[in-house]
PDBQT receptor file of N, H, CA, C and O in Angstrom, charges set to zero:
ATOM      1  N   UNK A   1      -7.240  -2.756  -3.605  1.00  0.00    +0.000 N 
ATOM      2  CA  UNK A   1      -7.055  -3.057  -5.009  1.00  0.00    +0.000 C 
ATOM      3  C   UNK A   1      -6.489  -4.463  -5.160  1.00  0.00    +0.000 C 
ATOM      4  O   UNK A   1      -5.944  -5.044  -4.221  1.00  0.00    +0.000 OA
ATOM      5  N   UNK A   2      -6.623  -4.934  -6.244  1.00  0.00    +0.000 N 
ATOM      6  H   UNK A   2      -7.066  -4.463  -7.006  1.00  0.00    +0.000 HD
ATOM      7  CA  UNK A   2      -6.159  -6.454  -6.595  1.00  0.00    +0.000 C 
ATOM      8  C   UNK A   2      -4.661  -5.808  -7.323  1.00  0.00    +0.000 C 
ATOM      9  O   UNK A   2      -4.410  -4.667  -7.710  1.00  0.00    +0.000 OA
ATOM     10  N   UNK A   3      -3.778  -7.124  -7.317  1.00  0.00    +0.000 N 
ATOM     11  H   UNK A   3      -3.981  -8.051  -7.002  1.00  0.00    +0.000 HD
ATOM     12  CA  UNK A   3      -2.444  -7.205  -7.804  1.00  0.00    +0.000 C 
ATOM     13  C   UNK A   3      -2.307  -7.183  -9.325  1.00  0.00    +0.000 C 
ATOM     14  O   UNK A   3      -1.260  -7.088  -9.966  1.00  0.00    +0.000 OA
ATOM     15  N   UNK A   4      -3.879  -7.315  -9.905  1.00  0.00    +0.000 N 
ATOM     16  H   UNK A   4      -4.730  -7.392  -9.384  1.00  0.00    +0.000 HD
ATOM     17  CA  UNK A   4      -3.568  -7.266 -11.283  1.00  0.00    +0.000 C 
ATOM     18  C   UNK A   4      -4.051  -5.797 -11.972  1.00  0.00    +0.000 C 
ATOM     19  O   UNK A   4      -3.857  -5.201 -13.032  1.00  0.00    +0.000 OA
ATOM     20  N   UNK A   5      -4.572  -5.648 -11.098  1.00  0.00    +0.000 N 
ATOM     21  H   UNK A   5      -4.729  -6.131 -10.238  1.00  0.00    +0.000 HD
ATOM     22  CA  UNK A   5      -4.783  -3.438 -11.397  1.00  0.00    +0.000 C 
ATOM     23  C   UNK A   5      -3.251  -2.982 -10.649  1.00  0.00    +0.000 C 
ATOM     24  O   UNK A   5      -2.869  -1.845 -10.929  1.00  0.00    +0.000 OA
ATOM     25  N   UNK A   6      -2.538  -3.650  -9.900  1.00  0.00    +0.000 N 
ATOM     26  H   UNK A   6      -2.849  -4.573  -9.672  1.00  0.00    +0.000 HD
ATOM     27  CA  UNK A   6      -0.746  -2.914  -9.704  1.00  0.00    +0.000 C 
ATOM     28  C   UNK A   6      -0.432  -2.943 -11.082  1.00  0.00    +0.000 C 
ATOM     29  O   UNK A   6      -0.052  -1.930 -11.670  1.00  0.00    +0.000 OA
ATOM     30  N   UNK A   7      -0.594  -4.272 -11.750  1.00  0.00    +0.000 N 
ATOM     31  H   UNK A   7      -0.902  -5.094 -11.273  1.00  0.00    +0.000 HD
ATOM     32  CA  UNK A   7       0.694  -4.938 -12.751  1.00  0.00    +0.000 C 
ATOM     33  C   UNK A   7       0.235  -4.231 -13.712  1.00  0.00    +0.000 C 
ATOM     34  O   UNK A   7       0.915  -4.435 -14.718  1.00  0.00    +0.000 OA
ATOM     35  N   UNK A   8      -0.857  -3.262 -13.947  1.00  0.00    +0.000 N 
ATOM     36  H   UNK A   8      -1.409  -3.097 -13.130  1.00  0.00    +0.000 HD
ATOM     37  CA  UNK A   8      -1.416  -2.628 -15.269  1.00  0.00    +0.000 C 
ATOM     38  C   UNK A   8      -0.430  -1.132 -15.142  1.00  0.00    +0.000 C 
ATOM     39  O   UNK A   8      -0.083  -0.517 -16.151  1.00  0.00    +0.000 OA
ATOM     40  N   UNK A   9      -0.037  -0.657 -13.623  1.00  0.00    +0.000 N 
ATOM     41  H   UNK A   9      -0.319  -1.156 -12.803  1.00  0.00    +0.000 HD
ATOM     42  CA  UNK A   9       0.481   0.534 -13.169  1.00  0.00    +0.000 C 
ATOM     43  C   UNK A   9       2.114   0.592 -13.879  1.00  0.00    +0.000 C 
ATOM     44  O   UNK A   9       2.956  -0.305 -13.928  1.00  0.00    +0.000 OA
ATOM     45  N   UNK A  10       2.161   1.672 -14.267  1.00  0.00    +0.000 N 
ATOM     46  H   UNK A  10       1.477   2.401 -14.227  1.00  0.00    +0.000 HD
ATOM     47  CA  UNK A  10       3.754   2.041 -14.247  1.00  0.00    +0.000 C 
ATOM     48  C   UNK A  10       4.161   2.343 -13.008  1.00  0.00    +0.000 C 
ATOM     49  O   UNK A  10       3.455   2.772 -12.096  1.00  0.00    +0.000 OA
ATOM     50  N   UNK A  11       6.049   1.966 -12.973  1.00  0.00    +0.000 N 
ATOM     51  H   UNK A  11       6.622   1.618 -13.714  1.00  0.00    +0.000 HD
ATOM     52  CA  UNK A  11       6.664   1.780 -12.124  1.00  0.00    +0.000 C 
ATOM     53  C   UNK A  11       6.603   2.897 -11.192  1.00  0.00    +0.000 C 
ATOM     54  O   UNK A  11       6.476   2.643  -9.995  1.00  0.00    +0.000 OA
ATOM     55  N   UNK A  12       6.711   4.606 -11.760  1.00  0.00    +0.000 N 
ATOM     56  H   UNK A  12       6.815   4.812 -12.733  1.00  0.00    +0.000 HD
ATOM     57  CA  UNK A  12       6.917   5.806 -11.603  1.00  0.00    +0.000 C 
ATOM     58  C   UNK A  12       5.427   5.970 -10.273  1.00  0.00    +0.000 C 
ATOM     59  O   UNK A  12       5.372   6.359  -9.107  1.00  0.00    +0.000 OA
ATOM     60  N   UNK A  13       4.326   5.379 -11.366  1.00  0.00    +0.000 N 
ATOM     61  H   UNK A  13       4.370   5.062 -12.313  1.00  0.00    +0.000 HD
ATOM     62  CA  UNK A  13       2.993   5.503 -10.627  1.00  0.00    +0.000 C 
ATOM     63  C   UNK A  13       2.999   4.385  -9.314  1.00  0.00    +0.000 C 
ATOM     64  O   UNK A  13       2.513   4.647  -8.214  1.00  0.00    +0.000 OA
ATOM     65  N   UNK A  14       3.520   3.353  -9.600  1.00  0.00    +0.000 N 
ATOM     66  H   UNK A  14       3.915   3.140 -10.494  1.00  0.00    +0.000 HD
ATOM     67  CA  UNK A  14       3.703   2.494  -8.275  1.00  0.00    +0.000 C 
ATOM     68  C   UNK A  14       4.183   3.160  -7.310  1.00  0.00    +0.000 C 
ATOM     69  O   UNK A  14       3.586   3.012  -6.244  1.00  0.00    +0.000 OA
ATOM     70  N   UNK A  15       5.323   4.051  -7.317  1.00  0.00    +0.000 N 
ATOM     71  H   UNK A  15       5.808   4.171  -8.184  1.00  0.00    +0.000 HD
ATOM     72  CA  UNK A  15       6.522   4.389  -6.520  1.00  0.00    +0.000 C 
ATOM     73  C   UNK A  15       5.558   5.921  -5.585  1.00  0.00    +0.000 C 
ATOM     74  O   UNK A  15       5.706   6.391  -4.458  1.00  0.00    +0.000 OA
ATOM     75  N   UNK A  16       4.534   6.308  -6.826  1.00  0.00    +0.000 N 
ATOM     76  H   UNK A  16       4.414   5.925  -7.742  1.00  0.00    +0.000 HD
ATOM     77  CA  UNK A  16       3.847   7.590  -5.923  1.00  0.00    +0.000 C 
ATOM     78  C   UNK A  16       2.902   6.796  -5.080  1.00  0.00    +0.000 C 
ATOM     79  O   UNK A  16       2.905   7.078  -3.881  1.00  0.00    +0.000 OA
ATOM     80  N   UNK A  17       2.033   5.782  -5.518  1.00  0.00    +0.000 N 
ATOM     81  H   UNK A  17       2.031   5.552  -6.492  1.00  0.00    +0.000 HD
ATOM     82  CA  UNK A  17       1.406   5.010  -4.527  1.00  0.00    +0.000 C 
ATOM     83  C   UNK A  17       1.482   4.866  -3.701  1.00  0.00    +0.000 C 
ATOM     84  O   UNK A  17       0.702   5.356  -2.884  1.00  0.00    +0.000 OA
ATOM     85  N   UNK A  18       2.575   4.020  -3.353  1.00  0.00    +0.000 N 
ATOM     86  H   UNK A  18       3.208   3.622  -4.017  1.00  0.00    +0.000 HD
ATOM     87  CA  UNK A  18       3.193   3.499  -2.147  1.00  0.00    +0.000 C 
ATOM     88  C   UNK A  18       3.639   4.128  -1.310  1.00  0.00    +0.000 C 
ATOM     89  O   UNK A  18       3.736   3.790  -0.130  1.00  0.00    +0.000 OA
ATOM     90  N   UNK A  19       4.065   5.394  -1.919  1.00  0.00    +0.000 N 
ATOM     91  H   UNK A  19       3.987   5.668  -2.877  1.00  0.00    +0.000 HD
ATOM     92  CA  UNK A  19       4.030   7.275  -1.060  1.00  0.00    +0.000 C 
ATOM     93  C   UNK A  19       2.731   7.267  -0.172  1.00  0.00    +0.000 C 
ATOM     94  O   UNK A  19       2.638   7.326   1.054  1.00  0.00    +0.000 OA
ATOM     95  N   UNK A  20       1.637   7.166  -1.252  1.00  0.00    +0.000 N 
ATOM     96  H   UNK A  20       1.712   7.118  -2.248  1.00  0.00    +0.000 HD
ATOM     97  CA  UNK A  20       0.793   8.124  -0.543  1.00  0.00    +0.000 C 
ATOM     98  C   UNK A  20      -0.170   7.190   0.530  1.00  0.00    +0.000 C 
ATOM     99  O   UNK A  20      -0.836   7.643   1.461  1.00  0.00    +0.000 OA
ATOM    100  N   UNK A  21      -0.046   5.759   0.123  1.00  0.00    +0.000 N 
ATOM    101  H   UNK A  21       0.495   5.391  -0.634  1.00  0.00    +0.000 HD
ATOM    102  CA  UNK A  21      -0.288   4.604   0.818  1.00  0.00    +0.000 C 
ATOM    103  C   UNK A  21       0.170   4.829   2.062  1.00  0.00    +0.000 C 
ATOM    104  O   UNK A  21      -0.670   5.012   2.943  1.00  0.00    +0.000 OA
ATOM    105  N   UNK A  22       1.657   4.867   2.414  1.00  0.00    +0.000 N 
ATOM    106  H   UNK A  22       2.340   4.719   1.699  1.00  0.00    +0.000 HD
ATOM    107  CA  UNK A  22       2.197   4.762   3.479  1.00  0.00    +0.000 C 
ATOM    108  C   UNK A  22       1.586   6.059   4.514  1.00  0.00    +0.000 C 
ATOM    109  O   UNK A  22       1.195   5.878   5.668  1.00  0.00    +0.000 OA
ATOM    110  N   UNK A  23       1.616   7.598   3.681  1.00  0.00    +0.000 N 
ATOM    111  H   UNK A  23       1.934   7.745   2.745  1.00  0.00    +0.000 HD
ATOM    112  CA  UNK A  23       1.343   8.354   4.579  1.00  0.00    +0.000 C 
ATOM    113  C   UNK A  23       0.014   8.114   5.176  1.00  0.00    +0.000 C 
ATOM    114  O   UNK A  23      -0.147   8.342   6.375  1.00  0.00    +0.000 OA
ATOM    115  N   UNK A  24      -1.145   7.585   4.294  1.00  0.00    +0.000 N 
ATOM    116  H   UNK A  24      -1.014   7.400   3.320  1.00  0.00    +0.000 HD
ATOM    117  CA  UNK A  24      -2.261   7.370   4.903  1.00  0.00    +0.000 C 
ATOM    118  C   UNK A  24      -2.213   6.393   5.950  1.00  0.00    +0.000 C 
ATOM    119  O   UNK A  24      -3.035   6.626   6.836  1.00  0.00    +0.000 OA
ATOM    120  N   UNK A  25      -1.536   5.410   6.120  1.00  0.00    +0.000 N 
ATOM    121  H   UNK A  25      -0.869   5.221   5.400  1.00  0.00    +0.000 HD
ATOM    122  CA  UNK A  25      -1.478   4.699   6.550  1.00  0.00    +0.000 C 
ATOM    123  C   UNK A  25      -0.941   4.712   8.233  1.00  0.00    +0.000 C 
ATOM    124  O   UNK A  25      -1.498   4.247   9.228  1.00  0.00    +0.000 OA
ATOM    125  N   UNK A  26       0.468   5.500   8.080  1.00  0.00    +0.000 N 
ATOM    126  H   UNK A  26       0.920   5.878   7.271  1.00  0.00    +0.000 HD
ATOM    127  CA  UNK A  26       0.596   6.312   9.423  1.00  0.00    +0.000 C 
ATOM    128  C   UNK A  26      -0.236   7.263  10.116  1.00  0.00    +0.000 C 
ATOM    129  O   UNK A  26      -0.546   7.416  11.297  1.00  0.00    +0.000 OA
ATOM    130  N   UNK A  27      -0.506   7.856   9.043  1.00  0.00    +0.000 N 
ATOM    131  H   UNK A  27      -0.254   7.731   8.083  1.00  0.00    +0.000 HD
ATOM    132  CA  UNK A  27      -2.223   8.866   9.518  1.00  0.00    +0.000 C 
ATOM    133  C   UNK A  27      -3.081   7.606  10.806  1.00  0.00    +0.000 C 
ATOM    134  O   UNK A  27      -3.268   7.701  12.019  1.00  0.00    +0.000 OA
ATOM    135  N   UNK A  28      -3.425   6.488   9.772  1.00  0.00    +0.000 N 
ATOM    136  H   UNK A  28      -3.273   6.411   8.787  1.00  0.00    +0.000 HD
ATOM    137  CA  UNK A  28      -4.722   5.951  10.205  1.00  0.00    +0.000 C 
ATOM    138  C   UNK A  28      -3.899   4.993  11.540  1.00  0.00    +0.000 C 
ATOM    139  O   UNK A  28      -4.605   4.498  12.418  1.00  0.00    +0.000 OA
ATOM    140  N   UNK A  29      -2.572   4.836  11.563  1.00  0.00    +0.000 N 
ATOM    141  H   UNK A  29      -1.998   5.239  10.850  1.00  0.00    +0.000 HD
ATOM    142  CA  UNK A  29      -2.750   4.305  13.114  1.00  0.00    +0.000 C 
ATOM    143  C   UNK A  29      -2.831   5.379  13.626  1.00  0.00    +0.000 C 
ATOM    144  O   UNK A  29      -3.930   5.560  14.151  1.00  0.00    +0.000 OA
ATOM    145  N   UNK A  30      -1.701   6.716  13.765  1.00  0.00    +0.000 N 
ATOM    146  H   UNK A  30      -0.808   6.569  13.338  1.00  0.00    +0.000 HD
ATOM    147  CA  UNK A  30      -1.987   7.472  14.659  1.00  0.00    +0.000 C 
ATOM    148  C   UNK A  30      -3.554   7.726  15.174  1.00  0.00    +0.000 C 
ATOM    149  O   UNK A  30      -3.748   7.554  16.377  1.00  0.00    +0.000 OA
ATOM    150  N   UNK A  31      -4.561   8.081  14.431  1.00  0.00    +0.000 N 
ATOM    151  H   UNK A  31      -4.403   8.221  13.453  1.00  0.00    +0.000 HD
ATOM    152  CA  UNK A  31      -5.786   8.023  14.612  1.00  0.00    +0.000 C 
ATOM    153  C   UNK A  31      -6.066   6.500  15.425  1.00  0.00    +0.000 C 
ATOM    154  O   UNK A  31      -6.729   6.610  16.457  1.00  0.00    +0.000 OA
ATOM    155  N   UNK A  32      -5.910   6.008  15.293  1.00  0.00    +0.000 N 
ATOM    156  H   UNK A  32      -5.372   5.919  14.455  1.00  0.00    +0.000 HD
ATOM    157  CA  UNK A  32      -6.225   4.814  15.856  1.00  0.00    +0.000 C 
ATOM    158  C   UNK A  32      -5.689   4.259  16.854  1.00  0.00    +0.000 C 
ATOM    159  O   UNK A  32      -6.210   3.282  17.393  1.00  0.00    +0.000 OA
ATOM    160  N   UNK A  33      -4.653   4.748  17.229  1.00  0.00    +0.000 N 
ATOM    161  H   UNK A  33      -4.230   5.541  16.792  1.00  0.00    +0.000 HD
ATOM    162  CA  UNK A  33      -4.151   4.817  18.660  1.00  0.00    +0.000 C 
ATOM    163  C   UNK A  33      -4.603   5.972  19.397  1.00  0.00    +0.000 C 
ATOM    164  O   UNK A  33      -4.190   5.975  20.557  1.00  0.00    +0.000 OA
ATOM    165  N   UNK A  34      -5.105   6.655  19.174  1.00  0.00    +0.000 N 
ATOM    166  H   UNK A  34      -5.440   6.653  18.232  1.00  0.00    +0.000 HD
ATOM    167  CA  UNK A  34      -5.305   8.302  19.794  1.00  0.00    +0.000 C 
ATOM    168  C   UNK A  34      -7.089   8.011  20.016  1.00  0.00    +0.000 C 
ATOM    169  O   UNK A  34      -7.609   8.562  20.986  1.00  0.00    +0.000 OA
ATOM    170  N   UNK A  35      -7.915   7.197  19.149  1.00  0.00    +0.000 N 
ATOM    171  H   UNK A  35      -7.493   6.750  18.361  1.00  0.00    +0.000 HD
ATOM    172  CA  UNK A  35      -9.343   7.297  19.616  1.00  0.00    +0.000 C 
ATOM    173  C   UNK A  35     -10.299   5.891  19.074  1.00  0.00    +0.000 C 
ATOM    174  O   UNK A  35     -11.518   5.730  19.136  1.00  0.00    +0.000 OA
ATOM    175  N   UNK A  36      -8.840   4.650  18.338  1.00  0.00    +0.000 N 
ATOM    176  H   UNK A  36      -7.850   4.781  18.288  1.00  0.00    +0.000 HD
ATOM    177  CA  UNK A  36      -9.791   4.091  17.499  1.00  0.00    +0.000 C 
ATOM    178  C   UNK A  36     -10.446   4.195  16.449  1.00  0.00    +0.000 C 
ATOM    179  O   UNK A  36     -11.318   5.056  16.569  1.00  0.00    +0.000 OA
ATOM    180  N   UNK A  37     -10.427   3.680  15.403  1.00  0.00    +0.000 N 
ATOM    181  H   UNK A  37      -9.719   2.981  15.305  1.00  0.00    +0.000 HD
ATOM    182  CA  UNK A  37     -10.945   3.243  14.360  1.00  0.00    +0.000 C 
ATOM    183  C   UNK A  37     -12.317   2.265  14.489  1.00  0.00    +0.000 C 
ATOM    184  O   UNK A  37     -12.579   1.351  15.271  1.00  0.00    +0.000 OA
ATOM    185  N   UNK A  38     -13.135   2.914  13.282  1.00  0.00    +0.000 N 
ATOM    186  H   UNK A  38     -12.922   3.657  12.647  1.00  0.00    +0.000 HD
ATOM    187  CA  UNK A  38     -14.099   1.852  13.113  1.00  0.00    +0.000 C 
ATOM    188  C   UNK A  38     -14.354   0.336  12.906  1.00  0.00    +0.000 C 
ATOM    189  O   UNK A  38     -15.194  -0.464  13.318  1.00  0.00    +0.000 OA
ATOM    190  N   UNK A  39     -12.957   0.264  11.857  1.00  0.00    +0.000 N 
ATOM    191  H   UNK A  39     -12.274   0.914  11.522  1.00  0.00    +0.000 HD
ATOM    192  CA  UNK A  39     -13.151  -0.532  11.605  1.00  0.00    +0.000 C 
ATOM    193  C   UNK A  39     -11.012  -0.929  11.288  1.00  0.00    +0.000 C 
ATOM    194  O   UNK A  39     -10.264  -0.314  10.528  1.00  0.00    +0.000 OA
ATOM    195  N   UNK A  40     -10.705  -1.989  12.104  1.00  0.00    +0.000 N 
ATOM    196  H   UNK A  40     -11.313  -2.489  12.721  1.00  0.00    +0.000 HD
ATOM    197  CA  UNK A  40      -9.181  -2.046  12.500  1.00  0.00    +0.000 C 
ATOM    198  C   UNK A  40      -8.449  -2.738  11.291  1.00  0.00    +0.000 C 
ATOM    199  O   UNK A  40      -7.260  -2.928  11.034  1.00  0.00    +0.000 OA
ATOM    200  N   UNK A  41      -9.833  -3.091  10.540  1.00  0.00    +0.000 N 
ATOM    201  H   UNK A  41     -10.798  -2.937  10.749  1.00  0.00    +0.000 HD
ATOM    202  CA  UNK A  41      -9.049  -4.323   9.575  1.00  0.00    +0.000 C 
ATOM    203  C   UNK A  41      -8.872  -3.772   8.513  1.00  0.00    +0.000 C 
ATOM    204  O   UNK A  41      -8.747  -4.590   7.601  1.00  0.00    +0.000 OA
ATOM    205  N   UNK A  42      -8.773  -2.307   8.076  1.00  0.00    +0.000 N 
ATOM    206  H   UNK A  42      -8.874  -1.642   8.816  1.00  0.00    +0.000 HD
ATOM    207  CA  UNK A  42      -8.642  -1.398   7.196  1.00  0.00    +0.000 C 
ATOM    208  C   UNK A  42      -7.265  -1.070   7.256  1.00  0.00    +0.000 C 
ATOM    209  O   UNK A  42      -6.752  -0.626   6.229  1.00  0.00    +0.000 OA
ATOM    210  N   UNK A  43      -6.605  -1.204   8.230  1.00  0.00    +0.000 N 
ATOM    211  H   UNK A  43      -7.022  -1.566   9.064  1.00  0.00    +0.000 HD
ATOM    212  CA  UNK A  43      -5.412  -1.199   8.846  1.00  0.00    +0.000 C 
ATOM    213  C   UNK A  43      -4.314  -2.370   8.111  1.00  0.00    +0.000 C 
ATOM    214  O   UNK A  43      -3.199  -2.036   7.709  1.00  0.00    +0.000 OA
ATOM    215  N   UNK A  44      -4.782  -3.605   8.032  1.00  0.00    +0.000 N 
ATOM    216  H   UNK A  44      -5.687  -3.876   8.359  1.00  0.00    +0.000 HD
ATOM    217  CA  UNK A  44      -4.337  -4.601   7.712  1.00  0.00    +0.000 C 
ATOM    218  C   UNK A  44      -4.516  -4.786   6.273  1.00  0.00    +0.000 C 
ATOM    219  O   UNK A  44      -3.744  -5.529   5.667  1.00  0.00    +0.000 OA
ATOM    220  N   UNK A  45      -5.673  -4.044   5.541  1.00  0.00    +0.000 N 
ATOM    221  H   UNK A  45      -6.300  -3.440   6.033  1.00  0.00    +0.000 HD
ATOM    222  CA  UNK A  45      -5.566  -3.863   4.219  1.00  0.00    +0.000 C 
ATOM    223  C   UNK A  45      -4.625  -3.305   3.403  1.00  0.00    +0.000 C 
ATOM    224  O   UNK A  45      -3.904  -3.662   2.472  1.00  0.00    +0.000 OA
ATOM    225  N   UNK A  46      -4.926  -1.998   4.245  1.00  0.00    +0.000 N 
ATOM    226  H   UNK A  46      -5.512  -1.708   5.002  1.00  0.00    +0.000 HD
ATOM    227  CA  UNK A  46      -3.691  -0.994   3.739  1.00  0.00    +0.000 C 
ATOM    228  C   UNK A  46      -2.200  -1.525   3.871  1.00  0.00    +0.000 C 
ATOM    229  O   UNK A  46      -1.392  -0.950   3.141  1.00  0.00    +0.000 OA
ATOM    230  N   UNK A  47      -1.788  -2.378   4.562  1.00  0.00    +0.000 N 
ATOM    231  H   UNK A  47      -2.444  -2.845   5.155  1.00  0.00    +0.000 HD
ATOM    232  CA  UNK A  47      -0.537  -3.100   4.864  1.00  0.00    +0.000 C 
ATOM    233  C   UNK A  47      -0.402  -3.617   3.766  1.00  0.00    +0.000 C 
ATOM    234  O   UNK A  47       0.589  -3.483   3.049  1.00  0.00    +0.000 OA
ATOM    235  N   UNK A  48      -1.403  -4.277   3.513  1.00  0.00    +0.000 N 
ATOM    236  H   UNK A  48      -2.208  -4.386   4.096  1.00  0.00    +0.000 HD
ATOM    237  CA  UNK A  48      -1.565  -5.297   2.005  1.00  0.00    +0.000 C 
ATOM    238  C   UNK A  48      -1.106  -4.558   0.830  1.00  0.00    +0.000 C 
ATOM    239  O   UNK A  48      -0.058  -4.536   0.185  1.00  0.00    +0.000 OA
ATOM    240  N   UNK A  49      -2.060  -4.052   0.774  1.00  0.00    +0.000 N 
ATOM    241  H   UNK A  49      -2.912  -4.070   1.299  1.00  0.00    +0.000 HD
ATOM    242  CA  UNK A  49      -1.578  -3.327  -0.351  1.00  0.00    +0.000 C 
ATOM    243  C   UNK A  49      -0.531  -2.972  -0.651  1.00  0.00    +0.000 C 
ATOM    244  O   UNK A  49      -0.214  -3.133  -1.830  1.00  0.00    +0.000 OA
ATOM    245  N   UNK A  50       0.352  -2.399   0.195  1.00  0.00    +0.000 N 
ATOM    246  H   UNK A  50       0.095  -2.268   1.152  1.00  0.00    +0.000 HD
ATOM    247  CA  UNK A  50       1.688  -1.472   0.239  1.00  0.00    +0.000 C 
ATOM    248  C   UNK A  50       2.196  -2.534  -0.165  1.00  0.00    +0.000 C 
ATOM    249  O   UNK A  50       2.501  -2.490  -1.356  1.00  0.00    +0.000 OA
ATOM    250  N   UNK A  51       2.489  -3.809   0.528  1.00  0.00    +0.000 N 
ATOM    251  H   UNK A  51       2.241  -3.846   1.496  1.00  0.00    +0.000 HD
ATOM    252  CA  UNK A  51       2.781  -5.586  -0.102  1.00  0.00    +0.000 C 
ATOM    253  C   UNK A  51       3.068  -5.652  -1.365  1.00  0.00    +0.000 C 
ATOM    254  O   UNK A  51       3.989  -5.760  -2.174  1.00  0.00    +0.000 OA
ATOM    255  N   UNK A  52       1.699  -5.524  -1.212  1.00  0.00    +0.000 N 
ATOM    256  H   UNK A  52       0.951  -5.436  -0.554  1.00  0.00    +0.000 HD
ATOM    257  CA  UNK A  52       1.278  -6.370  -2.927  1.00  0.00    +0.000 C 
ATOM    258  C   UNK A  52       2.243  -5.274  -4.249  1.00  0.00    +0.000 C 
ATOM    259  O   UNK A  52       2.831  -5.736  -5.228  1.00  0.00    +0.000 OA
ATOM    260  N   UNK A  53       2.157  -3.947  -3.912  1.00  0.00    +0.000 N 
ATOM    261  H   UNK A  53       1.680  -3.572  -3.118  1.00  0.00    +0.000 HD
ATOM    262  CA  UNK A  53       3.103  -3.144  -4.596  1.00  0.00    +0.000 C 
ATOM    263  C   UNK A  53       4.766  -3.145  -4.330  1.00  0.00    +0.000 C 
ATOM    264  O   UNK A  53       5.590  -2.666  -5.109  1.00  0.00    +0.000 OA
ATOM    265  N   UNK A  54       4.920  -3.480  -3.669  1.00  0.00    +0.000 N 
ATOM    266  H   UNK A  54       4.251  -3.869  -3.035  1.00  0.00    +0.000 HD
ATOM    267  CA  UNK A  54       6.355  -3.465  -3.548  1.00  0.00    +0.000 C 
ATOM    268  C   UNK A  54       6.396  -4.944  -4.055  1.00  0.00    +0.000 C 
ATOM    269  O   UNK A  54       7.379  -4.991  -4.796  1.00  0.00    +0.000 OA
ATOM    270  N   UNK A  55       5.752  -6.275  -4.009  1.00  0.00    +0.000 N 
ATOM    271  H   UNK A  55       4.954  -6.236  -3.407  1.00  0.00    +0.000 HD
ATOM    272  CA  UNK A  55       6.412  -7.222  -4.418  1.00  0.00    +0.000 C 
ATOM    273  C   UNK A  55       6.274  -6.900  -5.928  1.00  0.00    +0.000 C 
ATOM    274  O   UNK A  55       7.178  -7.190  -6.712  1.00  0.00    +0.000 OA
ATOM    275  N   UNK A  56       5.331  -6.401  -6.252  1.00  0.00    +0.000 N 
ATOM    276  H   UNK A  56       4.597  -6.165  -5.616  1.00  0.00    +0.000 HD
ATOM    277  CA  UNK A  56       5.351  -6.264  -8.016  1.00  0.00    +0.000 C 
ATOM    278  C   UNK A  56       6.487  -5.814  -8.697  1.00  0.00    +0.000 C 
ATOM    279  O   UNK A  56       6.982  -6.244  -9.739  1.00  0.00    +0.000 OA
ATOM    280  N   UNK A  57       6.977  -4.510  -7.674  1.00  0.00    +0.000 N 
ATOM    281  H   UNK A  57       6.575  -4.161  -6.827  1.00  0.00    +0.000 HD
ATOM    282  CA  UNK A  57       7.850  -3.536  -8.034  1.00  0.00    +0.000 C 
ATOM    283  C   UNK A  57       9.497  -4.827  -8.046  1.00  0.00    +0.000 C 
ATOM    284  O   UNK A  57      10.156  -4.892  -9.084  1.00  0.00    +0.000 OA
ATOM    285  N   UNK A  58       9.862  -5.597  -6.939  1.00  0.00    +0.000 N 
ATOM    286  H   UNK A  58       9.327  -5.544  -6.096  1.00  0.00    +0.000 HD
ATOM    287  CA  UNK A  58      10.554  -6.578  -7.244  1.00  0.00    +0.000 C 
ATOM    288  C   UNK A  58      10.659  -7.469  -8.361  1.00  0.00    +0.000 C 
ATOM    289  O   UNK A  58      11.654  -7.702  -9.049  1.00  0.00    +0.000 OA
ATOM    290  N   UNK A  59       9.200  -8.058  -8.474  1.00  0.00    +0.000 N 
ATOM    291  H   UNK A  59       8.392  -7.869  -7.915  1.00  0.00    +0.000 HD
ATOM    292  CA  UNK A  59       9.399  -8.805  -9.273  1.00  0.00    +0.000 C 
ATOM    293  C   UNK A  59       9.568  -8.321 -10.884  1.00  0.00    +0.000 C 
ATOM    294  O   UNK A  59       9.859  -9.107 -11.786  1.00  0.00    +0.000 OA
ATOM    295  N   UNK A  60       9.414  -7.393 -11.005  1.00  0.00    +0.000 N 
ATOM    296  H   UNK A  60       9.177  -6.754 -10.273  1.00  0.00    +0.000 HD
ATOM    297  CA  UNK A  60       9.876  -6.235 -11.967  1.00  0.00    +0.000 C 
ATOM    298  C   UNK A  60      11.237  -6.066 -12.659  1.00  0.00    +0.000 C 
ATOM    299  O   UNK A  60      11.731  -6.021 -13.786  1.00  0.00    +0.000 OA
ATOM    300  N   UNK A  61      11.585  -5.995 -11.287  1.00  0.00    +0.000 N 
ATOM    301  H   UNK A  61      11.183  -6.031 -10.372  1.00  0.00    +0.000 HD
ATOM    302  CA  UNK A  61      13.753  -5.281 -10.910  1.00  0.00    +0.000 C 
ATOM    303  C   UNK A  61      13.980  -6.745 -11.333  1.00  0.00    +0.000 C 
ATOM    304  O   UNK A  61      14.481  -6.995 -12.430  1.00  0.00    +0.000 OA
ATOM    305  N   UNK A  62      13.608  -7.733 -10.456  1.00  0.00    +0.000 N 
ATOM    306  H   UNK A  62      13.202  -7.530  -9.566  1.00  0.00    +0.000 HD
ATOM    307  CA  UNK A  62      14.502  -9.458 -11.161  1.00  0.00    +0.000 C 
ATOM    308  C   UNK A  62      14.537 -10.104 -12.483  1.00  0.00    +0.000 C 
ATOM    309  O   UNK A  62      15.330 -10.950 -12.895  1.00  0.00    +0.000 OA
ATOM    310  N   UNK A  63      13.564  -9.568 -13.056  1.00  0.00    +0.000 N 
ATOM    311  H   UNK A  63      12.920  -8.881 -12.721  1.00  0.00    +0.000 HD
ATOM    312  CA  UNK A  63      13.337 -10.190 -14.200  1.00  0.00    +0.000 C 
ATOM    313  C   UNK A  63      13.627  -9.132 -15.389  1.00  0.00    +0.000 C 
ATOM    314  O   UNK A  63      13.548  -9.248 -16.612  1.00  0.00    +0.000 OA
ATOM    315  N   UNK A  64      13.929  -8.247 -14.699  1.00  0.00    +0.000 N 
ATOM    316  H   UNK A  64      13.993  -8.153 -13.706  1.00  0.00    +0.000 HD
ATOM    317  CA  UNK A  64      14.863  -6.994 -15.935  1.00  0.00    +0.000 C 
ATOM    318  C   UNK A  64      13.279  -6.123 -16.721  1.00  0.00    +0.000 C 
ATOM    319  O   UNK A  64      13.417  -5.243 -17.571  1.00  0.00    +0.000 OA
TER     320      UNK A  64
């Protein structure tokens, strides 16, 4: 997803995201240490993302 479909998200909905982001995300290394992935850079997306939501979620909290 792009950072400007986060900034459309409520905070509540960010906070389940980044839940369910992360669990997939541990999912997909374990899988991926255990047999490999197709494709590794899906890996590095998903990192992103989790990113790109938590900096929103900051820049949020600083600016009140």
């Amino acid at each position: 997803m792009k950072a400007s479909e986060f900034k459309n998200m409520a905070d509540k909905d960010l906070f389940e995201k980044i839940n369910e982001e992360k669990a997939e995300l541990a999912k997909m290394k374990f899988n991926h240490n255990v047999a490999g992935t197709e494709n590794p850079m899906k890996l590095r997306h998903k990192r992103r993302d989790i990113a790109r939501m938590k900096t929103i979620i900051n820049e949020r909290k600083n600016n009140g």
